[in-house]
VEXMIGU-881754 format. One line per 3 residues: their letters; for each residue x, y, z of C-alpha. Coordinates in steps of 0.5 Angstrom, whole numbers, plus 2048, in hexadecimal, padded with zeros to 3 digits. Layout:
a	X/Y/Z ~ ...
***
This chain:
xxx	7D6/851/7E9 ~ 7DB/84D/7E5 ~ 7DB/846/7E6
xxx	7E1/841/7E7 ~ 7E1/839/7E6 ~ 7E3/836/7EC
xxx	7E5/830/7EF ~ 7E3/830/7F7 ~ 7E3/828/7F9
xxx	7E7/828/7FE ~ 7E8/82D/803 ~ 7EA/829/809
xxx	7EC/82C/810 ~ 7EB/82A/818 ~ 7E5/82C/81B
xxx	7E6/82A/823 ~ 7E7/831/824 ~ 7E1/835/822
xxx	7DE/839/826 ~ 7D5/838/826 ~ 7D3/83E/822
xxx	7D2/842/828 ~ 7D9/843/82B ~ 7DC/847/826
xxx	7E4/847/828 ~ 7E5/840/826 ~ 7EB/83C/82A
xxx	7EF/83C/822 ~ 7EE/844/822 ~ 7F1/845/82A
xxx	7F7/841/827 ~ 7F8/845/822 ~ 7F8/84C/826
xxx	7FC/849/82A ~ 801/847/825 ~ 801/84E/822
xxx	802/851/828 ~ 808/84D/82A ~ 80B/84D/824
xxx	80C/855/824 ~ 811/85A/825 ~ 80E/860/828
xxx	814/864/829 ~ 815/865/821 ~ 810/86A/81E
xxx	80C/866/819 ~ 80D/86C/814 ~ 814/86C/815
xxx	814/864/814 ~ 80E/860/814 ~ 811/859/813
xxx	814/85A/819 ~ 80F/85D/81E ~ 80A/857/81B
xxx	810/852/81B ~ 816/853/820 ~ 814/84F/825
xxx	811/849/820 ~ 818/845/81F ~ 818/845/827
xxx	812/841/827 ~ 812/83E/822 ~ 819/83A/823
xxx	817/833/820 ~ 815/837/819 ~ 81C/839/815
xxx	817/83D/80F ~ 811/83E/810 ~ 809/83D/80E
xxx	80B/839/808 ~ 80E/834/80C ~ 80A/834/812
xxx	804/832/80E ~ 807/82D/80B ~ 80A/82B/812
xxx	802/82B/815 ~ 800/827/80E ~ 805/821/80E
xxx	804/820/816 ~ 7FD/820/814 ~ 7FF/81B/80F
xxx	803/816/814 ~ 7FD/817/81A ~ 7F8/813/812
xxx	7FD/80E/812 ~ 7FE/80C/819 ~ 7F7/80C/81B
xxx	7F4/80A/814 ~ 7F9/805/811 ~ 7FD/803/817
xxx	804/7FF/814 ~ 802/7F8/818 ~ 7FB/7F8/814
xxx	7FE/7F9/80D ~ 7FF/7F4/808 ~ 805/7F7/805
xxx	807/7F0/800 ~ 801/7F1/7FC ~ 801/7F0/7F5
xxx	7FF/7F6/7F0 ~ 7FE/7FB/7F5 ~ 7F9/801/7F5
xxx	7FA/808/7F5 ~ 7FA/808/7FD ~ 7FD/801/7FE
xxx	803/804/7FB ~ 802/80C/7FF ~ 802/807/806
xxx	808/802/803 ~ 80C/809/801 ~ 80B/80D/807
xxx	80C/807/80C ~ 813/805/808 ~ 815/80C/80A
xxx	812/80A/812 ~ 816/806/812 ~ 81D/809/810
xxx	81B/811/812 ~ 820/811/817 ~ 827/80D/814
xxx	825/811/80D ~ 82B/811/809 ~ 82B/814/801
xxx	832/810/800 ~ 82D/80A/800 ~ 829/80C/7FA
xxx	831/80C/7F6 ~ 831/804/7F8 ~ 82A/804/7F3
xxx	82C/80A/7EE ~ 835/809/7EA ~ 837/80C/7E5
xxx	837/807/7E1 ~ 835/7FF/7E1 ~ 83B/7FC/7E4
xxx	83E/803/7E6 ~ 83F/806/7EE ~ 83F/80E/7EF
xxx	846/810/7EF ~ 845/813/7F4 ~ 843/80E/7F9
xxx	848/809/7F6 ~ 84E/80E/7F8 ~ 849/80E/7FE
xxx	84B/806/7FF ~ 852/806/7FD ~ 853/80C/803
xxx	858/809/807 ~ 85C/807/802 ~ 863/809/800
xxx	862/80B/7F8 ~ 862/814/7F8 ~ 85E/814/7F3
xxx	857/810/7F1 ~ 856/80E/7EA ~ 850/80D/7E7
xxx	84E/808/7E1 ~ 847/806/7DE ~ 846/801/7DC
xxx	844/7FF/7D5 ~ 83D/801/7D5 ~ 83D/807/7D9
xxx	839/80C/7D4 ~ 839/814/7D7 ~ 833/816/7D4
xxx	82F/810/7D6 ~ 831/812/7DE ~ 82F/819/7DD
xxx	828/816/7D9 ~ 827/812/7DF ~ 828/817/7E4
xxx	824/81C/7E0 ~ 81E/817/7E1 ~ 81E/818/7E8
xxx	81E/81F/7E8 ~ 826/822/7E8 ~ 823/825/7E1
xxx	828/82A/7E0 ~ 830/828/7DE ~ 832/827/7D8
xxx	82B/826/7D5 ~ 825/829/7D7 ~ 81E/825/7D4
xxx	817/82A/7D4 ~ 812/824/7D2 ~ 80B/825/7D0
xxx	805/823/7CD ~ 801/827/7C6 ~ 7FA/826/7C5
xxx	7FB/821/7C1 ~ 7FE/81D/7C7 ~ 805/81C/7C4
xxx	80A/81C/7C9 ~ 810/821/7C7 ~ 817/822/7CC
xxx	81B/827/7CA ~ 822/827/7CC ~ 824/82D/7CE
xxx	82C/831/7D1 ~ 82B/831/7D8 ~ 829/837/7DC
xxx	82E/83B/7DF ~ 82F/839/7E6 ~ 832/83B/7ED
xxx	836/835/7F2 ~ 836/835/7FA ~ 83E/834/7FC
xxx	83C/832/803 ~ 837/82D/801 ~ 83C/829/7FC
xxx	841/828/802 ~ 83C/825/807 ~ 83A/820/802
xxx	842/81F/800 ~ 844/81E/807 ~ 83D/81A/808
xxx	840/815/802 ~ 845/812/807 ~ 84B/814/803
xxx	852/816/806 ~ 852/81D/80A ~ 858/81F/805
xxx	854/81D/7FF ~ 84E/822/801 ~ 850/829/7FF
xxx	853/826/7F8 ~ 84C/822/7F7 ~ 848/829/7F9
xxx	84D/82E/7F4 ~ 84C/827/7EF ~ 845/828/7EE
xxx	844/830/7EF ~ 849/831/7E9 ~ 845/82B/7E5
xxx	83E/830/7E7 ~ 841/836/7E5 ~ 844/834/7DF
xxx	83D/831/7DB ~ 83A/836/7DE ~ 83E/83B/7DA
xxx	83E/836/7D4 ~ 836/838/7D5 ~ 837/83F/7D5
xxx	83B/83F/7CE ~ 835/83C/7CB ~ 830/841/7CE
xxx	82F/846/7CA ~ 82D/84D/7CD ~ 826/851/7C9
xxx	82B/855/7C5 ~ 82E/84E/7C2 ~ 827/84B/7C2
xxx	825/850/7BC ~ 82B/851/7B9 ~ 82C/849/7B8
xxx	824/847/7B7 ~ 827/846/7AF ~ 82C/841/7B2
xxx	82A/83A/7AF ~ 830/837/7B2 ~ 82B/837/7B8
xxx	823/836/7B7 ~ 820/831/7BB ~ 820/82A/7B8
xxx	81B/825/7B9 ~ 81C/81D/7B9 ~ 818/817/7BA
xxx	81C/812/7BE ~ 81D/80D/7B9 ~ 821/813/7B6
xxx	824/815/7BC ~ 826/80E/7BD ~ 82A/80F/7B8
xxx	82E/815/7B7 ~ 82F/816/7BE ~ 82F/810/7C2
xxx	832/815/7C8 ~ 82C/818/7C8 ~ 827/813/7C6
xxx	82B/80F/7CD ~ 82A/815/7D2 ~ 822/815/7CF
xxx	821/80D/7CF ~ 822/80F/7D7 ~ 820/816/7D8
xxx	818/813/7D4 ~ 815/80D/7D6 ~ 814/808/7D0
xxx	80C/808/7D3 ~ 80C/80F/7D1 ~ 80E/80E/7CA
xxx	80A/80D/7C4 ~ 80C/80E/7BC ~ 80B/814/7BD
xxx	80E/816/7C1 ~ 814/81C/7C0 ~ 81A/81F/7C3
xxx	81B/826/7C2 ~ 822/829/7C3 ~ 824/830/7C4
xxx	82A/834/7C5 ~ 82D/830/7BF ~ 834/833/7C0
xxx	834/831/7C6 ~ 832/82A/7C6 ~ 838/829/7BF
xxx	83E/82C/7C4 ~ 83B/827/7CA ~ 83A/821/7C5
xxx	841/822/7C2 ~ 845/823/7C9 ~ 84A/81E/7C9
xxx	849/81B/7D1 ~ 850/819/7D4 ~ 84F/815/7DB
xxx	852/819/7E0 ~ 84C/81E/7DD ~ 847/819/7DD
xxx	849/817/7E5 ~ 848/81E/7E7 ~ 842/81E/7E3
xxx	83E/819/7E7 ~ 841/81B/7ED ~ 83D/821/7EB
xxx	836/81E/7EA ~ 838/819/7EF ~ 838/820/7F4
xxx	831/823/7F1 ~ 82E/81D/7F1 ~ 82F/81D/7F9
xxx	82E/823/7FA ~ 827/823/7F7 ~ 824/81D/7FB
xxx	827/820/801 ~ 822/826/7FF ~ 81C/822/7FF
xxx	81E/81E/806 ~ 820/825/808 ~ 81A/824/80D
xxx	81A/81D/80E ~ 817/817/809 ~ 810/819/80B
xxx	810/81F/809 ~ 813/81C/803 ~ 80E/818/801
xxx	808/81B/802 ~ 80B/81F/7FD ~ 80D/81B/7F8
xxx	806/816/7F8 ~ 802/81D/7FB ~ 7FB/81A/7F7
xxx	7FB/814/7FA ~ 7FC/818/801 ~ 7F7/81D/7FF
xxx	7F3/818/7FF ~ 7F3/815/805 ~ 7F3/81A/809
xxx	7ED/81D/806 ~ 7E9/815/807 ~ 7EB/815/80E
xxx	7EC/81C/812 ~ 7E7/821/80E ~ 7E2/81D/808
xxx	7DB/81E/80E ~ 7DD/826/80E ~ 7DF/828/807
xxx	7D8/82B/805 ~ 7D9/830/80B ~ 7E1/832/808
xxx	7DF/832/801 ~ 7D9/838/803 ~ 7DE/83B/807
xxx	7E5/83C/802 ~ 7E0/83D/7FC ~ 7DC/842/7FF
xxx	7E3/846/801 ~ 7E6/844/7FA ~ 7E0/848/7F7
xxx	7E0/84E/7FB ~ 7E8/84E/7FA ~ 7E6/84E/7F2
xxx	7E1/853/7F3 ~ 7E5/858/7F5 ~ 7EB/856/7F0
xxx	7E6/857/7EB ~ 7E4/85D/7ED ~ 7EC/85F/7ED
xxx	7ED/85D/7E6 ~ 7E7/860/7E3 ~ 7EA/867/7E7
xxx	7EE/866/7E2 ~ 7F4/86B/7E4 ~ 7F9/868/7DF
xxx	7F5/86B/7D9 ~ 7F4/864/7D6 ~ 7F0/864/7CF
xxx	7E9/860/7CF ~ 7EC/85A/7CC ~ 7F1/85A/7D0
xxx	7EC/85A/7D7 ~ 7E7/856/7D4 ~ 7ED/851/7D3
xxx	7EF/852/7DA ~ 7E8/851/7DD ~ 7E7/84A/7D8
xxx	7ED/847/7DC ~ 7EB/848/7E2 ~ 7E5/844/7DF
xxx	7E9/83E/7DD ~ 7ED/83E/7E4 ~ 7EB/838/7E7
xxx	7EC/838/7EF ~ 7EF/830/7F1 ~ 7EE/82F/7F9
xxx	7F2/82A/7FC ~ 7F5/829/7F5 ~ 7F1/821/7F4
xxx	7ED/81F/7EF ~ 7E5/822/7ED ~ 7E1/81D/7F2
xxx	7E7/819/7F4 ~ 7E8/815/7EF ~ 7EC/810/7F2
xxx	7ED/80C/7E9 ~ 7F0/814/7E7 ~ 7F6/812/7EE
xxx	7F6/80A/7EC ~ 7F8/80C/7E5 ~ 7FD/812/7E7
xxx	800/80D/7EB ~ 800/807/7E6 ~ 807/807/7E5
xxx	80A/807/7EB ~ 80C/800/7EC ~ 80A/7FB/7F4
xxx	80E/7FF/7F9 ~ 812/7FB/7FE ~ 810/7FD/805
xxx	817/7FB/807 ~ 81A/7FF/801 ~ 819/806/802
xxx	81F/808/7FE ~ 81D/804/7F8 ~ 816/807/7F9
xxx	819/80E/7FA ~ 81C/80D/7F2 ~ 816/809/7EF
xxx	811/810/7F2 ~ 816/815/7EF ~ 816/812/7E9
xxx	80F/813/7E8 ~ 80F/81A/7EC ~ 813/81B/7E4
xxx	80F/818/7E0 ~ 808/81A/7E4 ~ 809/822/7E1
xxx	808/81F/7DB ~ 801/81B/7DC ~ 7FF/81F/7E1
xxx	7F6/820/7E1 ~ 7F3/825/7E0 ~ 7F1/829/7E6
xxx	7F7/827/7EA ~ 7FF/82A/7EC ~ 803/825/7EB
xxx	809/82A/7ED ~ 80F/826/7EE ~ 810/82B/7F5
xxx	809/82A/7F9 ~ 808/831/7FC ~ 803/832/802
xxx	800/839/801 ~ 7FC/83B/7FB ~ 800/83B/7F5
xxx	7FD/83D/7ED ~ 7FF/839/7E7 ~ 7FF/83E/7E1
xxx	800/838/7DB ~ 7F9/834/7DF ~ 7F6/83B/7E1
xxx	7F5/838/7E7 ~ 7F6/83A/7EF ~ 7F6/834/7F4
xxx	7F5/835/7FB ~ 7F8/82F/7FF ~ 7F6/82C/804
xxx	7FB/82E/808 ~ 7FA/835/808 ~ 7F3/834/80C
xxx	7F6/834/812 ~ 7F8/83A/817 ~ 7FB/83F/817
xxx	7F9/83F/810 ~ 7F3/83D/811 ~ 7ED/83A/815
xxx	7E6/83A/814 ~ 7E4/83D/81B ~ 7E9/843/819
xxx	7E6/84A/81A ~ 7E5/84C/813 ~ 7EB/851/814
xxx	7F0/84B/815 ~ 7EE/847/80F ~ 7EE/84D/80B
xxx	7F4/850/80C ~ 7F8/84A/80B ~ 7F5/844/807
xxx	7F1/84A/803 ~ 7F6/84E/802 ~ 7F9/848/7FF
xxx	7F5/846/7FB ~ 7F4/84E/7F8 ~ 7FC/84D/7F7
xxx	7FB/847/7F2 ~ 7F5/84A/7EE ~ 7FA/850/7ED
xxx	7FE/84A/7E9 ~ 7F7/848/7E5 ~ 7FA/84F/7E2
xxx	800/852/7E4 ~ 806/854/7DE ~ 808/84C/7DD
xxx	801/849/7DD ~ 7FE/84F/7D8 ~ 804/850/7D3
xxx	807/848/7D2 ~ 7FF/846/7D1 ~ 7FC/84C/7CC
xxx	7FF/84F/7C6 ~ 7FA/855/7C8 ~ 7FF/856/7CF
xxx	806/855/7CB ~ 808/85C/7CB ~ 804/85D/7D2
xxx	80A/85F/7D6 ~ 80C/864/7D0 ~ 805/868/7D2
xxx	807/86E/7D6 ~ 803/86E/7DC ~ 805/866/7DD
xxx	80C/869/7DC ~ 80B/86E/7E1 ~ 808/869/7E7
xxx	80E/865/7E6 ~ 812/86A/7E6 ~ 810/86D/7EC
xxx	80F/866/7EF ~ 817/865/7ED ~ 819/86B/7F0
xxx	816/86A/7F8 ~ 81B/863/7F8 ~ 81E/860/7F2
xxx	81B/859/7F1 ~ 81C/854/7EC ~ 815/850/7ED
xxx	810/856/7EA ~ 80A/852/7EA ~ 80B/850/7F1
xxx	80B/857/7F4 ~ 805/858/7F0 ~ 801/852/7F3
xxx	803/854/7FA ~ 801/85B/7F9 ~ 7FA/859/7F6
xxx	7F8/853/7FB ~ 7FA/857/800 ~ 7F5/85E/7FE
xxx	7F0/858/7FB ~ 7EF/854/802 ~ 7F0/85B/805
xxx	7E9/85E/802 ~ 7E5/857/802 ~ 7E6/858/80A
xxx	7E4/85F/80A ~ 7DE/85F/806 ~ 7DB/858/807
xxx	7DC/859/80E ~ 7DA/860/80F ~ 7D5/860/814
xxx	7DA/85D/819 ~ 7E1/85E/817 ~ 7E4/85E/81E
xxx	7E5/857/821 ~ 7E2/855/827 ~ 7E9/851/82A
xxx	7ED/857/82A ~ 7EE/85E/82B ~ 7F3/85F/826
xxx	7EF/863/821 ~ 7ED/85F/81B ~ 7F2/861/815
xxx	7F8/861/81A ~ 7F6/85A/81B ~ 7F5/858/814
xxx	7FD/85A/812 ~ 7FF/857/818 ~ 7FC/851/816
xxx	7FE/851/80F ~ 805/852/811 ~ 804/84A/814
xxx	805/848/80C ~ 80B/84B/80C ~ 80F/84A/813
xxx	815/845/812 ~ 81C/845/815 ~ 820/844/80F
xxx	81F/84A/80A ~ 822/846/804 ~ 81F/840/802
xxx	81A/841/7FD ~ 81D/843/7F6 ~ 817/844/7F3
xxx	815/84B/7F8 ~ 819/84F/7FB ~ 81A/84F/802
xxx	814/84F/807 ~ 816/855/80B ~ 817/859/804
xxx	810/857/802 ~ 80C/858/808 ~ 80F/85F/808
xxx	80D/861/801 ~ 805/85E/802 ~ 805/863/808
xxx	809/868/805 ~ 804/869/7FD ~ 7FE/868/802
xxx	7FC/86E/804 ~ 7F6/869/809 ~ 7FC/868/80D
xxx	7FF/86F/80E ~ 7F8/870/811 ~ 7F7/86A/815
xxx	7FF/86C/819 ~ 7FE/874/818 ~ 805/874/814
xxx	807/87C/813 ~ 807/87E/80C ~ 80F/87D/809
xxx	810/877/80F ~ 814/871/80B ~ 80D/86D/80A
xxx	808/874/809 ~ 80C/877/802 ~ 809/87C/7FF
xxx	808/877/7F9 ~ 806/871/7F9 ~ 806/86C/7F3
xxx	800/867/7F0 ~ 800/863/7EA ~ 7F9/861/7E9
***
C-alpha cells in the first residue's frame, strides 16, 4: 500500500469512560445512540428528505448550540481549557509581574486578563488604545461626546499629523486586510520578505450589524440612521471603485499587452520615496523587524493604486471614512469575542494552549490514541487509494501517478503542535509578542492580534497557524497537510470507545472528505501544469455537470469531498468489519445507523452560516442521494427524491 508521511504526536482524549475490553457497548456508544435517536424526525421519509428525518428534532435538544458540531467542539475544547487553567495554574498562584515572560507565562497572563473582564467586555474600550491618528478621536465617538449639545451638525477636523493610509495600514496590521489596500505577503525560497499590495476584494456589508455598533457609540438617537446611511454609501461607493478596476476574463486577455498595468516592484527605500502614502501605510501594516535590505513591495492593480493616490480627500469625506474603518473595525473584535474572551484566546495563542492541555490532560494516554487515529487514517487511505486507482475519470498514467505522489507527500498533523513538542519552536513563535498585563486584557488582546498577522508569515513547518482556528479536520493545500485538532477528538465526533461504526461514520468520513481535497479540481489544477486543462477533459466535464445539475453549488470541491468521504468511510466499515458489521447496542441495522450517525456532522439549527459550503441540509441529502449504499440501508423506491435513476460520481 502506498505510504503516507505522518505526524501523529499528539492524539489526546479522555479515558474515564472506557469500558474493559469485554463490555462492548461503551458508555460513550450508548450517549451517542441516545443522541441519534432523540434528534430524529420519524414522521419525514428519510427518502424524501433525509436531513430532517436524521435532524428534526436536534435543535430542540440542542438549545444551547446555535450552529452545530463545529461549534460545539470547539465549546467542549475551550471548557476543557478553562478546567487546564483553574486546576493547573490557578490565578492566586501566578506570578504574573514577571519579567521576559515564557511562551506559558504569557498564555496564563493572556487567558486570566480575560478572566477577569469576560463578563463586562466591551469592544468600544480597544478604540481607547487604537485612534485614527496620534492626537485624533474617531469622528464618531467625538460626535458621540458632543451629543447633548445643541450644534445640528458635527464637524470634524484632523489634526496636522493625521495621515490616512497610516490608519488603514495600522489597522491592516491587526487583520482588517481589505479596505482600500489589500496586502498578500510571503517569503521566496531565498527568504526575502515580498508584500504585494493588492485592489481589495469585493466584498458584502451587514446593515443590521452597523447600526448595533452606531447605537452602542453613545451618539444622539437622532443622529443614528444618518451615521448608518453615512457608512453604507461609504461601503458601497469604494466597493464600486473596486469593481471599475476589476476586470472580467475577457478584459484579462484582450489587455494582457497593457503596459500602463504590469506589476511594479520596490524596495523600500524606493517606495520610501516615490510613494510616501504608500511606503506609511506599509511602515504600519510590515513590522521593522520583518524587513531587511532586501526586502520588496510589489504592487498590482497599477490603475487603481494611480487613481487612489491622485484622489484629492476633502474632510467631510475622510470623517465618513474613519467612521467607516472605526465601524469594521468593531465589528471584527466583536466576531472574535462572539462567544466570549476565552473562546477568543484560545484562538488567538492556540500553540501555547495546545501545549498545555496536551502536558496536563492527556500525555500518559497519547500512545493508545495515536495507534487508534493512525490505524483508522490508513484504512480510510487505503480504500481512497483503491478509488483513485479505479480510475473513473480516465486520468493518463502521469497524471494517476501524480495523484498518488501527493498523497505520499501529504503529511497528517494531530493536535496541530510541534514534532515532539518542541517547546524552543512555540518560544520563538511567540518571541514578538511583548509581557502581557494581567490587568490589561484590552492591550493584551491587540498585542496577540498583531502577532496573529505577523505569525502567517513565520509560520513553522508542519504547523496551521490559520488566522480562524477550526475544531474539526481541515486540509491545507499550500502545506499539503491535514491537521486534526484536538478538539475533534471528543464525542459526538469521536471516542476511543466508540463502536467502530461510530467512529467511521462521522470522524471517518471527515477525514475521507479532507483527503478528497489532497486531489480535488483546486488542488490538481493550481499545482501541476499536467492538470491545468483537467476540467476541460470530458469525463471530468460530465461529473461536474451531473453534480451541478442535482443542486447548483458555487463550491464544486466540497461536494466532491463529501461524496468521497462519505462512500470511503462507508467501505472501510463494511469491509474492515465484515465479519460483525451488525452493532451489538442497537437493532437499527447497521448501514441505517451508519447514515444516521454521519447526519450528526451535519445537524445545526442555522442553515446559512458557513460561506464555504452550501447548506447542512443540502449537503446531507445529495450524500444520500449519489450513494446507492443509502438507498439500500432505507429501501428507497427507485425515482424517490433520494433514489434517482442517476446518480453522480467524481472520483
Amino acid at each position: 500500500m502506498t505510504s503516507m508521511r505522518l505526524q501523529l504526536n499528539f492524539i489526546i482524549l479522555t479515558l474515564c469512560c472506557m469500558q474493559s475490553s469485554g463490555d462492548r457497548i461503551s458508555l460513550p456508544t450508548q450517549k451517542q445512540l441516545a443522541t441519534i435517536l432523540a434528534s430524529m424526525d420519524n414522521s419525514t421519509d428519510a427518502c424524501e428528505d433525509f436531513y430532517t428525518h436524521a435532524c428534526g428534532n436536534w435543535a430542540e435538544q440542542h438549545a444551547n448550540e446555535d450552529y452545530g458540531i463545529s461549534n460545539m467542539m470547539q465549546t467542549i475544547y475551550v471548557n476543557e481549557i478553562d478546567d487546564v487553567m483553574l486546576k493547573e495554574y490557578p490565578m492566586d498562584q501566578q506570578q504574573f509581574w514577571r519579567a521576559q515572560q515564557n511562551v506559558t507565562e504569557k498564555a496564563l497572563a493572556y487567558y486570566y486578563s480575560c478572566f477577569r473582564i469576560k463578563d463586562s467586555l466591551n469592544e468600544f474600550k480597544f478604540l481607547d488604545l487604537v485612534k485614527p491618528g496620534p492626537r485624533d478621536e474617531w469622528p464618531l465617538l467625538e460626535e458621540a461626546k458632543l451629543r447633548r449639545k445643541a450644534a445640528n451638525r458635527f464637524t470634524w477636523t484632523p489634526t496636522e499629523n493625521f495621515n490616512l493610509f497610516a490608519l488603514v495600514g495600522e489597522l491592516n496590521g491587526y487583520g482588517i486586510n481589505n479596505e482600500l489596500i489589500k496586502t498578500i505577503s510571503l517569503y521566496l525560497e531565498n527568504g526575502t520578505l515580498v508584500t504585494i499590495l493588492a485592489k481589495p476584494d469585493l466584498a458584502g456589508i451587514d446593515v443590521d450589524e452597523i447600526k448595533v455598533v452606531v447605537e452602542e457609540s453613545g451618539v444622539r438617537k437622532i443622529a443614528v440612521n444618518r451615521l448608518v446611511r453615512e457608512i453604507q454609501q461609504t461601503h458601497d461607493y469604494w466597493q464600486a471603485v473596486y469593481k471599475n478596476f476589476t476586470k472580467t476574463e475577457k478584459q484579462e486577455t484582450e489587455d494582457g499587452e497593457d503596459d500602463d498595468d504590469d506589476d511594479l516592484t520596490f524596495s523600500y527605500e524606493e517606495l520610501q520615496k516615490d510613494s510616501p502614502r504608500l511606503y506609511a501605510f506599509i511602515s504600519k501594516a510590515i513590522p521593522l523587524q520583518l524587513r531587511d535590505e532586501a526586502s520588496v513591495v510589489g504592487l498590482t492593480d497599477v490603475k487603481y493604486f494611480k487613481s487612489l493616490l491622485a484622489k484629492q480627500w476633502q474632510q467631510e469625506e475622510v470623517r465618513k471614512l474613519c467612521n467607516y474603518l472605526m465601524v469594521k473595525f468593531v465589528l471584527s473584535l466583536k466576531r472574535a469575542h462572539g462567544y466570549g474572551c476565552n473562546i477568543s484566546v484560545v484562538n488567538h495563542m492556540p500553540f501555547a494552549f495546545h501545549a498545555l492541555y496536551y502536558q496536563h490532560r492527556f500525555l500518559p494516554y497519547a500512545s493508545d490514541f495515536n495507534r487508534d487515529i493512525n490505524a483508522m487514517t490508513r484504512k480510510i487511505f487505503k480504500y481512497i487509494m483503491e478509488i483513485i486507482n479505479e480510475n473513473h475519470l480516465k486520468m493518463t498514467a502521469k497524471q494517476l501517478r501524480t495523484m498518488r505522489k501527493r498523497f505520499q507527500q501529504m503529511s497528517i498533523n494531530l493536535g496541530n503542535l510541534p514534532t515532539d513538542m518542541n517547546y524552543e519552536i512555540l518560544e520563538k513563535l511567540y518571541s514578538d509578542i511583548p509581557d502581557l498585563d494581567v490587568n490589561n486584557y484590552y492591550e493584551n488582546h491587540l498585542k496577540v492580534k498583531r502577532h496573529n498577522v505577523l505569525e502567517q508569515l513565520a509560520c513553522p513547518s508542519n504547523l496551521s497557524c490559520r488566522d480562524d482556528p477550526d475544531h474539526i479536520p481541515y486540509y491545507e493545500r499550500l502545506s499539503n497537510m491535514m491537521t486534526i485538532p484536538f478538539g475533534t477528538l471528543k464525542p459526538p465526533m469521536y471516542d476511543i470507545s466508540f463502536d467502530p461504526l461510530l467512529s467511521l461514520s462521522t470522524l471517518g468520513t471527515i477525514l475521507g472528505h479532507e483527503l478528497a481535497h489532497v486531489v480535488d479540481t483546486t488542488t490538481l489544477s493550481m499545482s501541476y501544469p499536467i492538470f491545468e486543462q483537467v476540467l476541460q477533459q470530458p469525463e471530468v466535464g460530465q461529473a461536474m455537470a451531473c453534480m451541478q445539475g442535482q443542486h447548483p453549488t458555487s463550491t464544486i470541491d466540497e461536494r466532491i469531498a463529501d461524496l468521497l468521504g462519505a462512500r470511503v468511510a462507508f467501505q472501510t466499515y463494511k469491509r474492515e468489519y465484515s465479519l460483525r458489521l451488525q452493532p451489538q447496542f442497537t437493532s437499527i441495522p447497521w448501514n441505517r445507523l451508519f447514515f444516521l450517525n454521519l447526519a450528526q456532522f451535519f445537524c445545526t439549527k442555522n442553515q446559512d452560516f458557513d460561506n464555504e459550503h452550501d447548506s447542512s441540509l443540502i449537503r446531507l441529502n445529495q450524500i444520500a442521494m449519489n450513494l446507492k449504499e443509502f438507498s439500500e440501508a432505507f429501501q428507497c423506491p427507485l425515482g424517490s427524491k433520494l433514489n434517482p435513476e442517476r446518480r453522480c460520481r467524481f472520483y
